[in-house]
C-alpha positions in Angstrom: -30.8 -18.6 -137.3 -30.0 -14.8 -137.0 -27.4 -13.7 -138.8 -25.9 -9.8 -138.2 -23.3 -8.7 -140.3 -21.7 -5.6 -140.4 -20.1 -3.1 -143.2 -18.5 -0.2 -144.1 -15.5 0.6 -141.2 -12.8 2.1 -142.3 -10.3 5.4 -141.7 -11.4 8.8 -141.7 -10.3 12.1 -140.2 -11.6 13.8 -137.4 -14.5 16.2 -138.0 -15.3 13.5 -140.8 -18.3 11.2 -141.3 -18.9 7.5 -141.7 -22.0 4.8 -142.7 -22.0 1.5 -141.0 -24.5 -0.8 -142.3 -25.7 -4.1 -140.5 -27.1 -6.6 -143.3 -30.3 -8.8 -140.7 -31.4 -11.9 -141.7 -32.9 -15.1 -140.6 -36.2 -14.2 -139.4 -38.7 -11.8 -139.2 -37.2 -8.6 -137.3 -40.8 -7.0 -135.6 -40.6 -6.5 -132.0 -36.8 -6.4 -132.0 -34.6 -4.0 -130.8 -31.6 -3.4 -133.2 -28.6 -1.6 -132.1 -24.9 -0.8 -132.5 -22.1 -0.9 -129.7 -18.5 -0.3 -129.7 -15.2 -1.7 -128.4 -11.8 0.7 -128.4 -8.1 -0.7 -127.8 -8.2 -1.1 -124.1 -11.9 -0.7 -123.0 -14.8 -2.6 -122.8 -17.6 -2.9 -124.9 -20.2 0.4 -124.7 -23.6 0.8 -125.9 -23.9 3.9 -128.8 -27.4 3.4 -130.2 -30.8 1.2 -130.8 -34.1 1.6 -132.6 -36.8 -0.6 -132.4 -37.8 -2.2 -135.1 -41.7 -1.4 -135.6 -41.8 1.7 -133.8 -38.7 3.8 -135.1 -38.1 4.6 -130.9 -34.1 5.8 -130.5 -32.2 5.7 -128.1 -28.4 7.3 -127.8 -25.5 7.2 -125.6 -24.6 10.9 -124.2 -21.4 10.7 -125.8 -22.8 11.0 -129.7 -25.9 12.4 -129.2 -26.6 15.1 -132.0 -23.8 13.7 -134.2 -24.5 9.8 -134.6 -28.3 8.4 -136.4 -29.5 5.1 -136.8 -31.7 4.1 -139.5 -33.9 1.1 -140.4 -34.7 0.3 -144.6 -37.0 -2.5 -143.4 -37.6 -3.8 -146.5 -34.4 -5.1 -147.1 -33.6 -5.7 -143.3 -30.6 -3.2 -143.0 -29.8 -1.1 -140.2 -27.3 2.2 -140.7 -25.6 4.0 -137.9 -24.6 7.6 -139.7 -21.5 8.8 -137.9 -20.4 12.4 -138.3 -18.5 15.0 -136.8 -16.8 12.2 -135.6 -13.7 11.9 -132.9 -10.3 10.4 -131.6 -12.3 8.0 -129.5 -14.3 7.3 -132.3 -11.5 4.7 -132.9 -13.6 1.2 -131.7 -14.7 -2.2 -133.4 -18.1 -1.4 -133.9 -20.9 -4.3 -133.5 -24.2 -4.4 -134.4 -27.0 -6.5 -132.4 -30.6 -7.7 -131.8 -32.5 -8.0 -128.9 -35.7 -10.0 -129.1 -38.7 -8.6 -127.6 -38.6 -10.9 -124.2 -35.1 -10.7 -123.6 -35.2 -7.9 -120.9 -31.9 -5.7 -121.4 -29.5 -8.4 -123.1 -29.0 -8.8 -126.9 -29.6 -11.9 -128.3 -27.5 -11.4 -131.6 -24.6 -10.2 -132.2 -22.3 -9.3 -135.4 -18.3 -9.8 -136.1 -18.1 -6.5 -135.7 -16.5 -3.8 -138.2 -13.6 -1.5 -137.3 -13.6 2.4 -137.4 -10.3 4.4 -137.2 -10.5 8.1 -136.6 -7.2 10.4 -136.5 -6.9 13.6 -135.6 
């Protein structure tokens, strides 16, 4: 049984930076594609980032290209997503999920999700 859960929301200013961490477990993670979307008040769910698992391959949505990472530390099955420089609509629940390796475009996991407020 996978199991995503995710850490580390909180407030911060704008111009500021953030670290979510997503804690993986219940299986063996190679071939997967692990990635991070977010939900703000009002909108739907949008993709941010993924990384596959065994190759380190990223992938970013236009809107925080050159100011959000994502990381792997596979040996102890955590995935970050370094925020910085980040904005107002910043403000979103942010989820982390898995997608297996023959699950086409859909993620098969998903997280509770962690909130991230950003003022201005």
């Amino acid at each position: 049984q996978v199991q995503l859960v995710e850490s580390g929301g909180g407030s911060v200013q704008a111009g500021g930076s953030l670290r979510l961490s997503c804690a993986a477990s219940g299986r063996t993670f190679s071939g997967y594609v692990l990635g991070w979307f977010r939900q703000g008040p009002g909108k739907e769910r949008e993709f941010v980032t993924a990384i596959s698992w065994s190759a380190g391959l990223t992938s970013f949505a236009d809107s925080v290209k050159g100011r959000f990472t994502i990381s792997l530390d596979k040996a102890k099955n955590l995935v970050y997503l370094q925020m910085n420089s980040l904005e107002p609509e910043g403000t979103a629940v942010y989820y982390c999920a898995a997608r297996s390796p023959r699950a086409g475009t859909s993620y098969d996991y998903w997280g509770e999700g962690t909130h991230v407020t950003v003022s201005s």
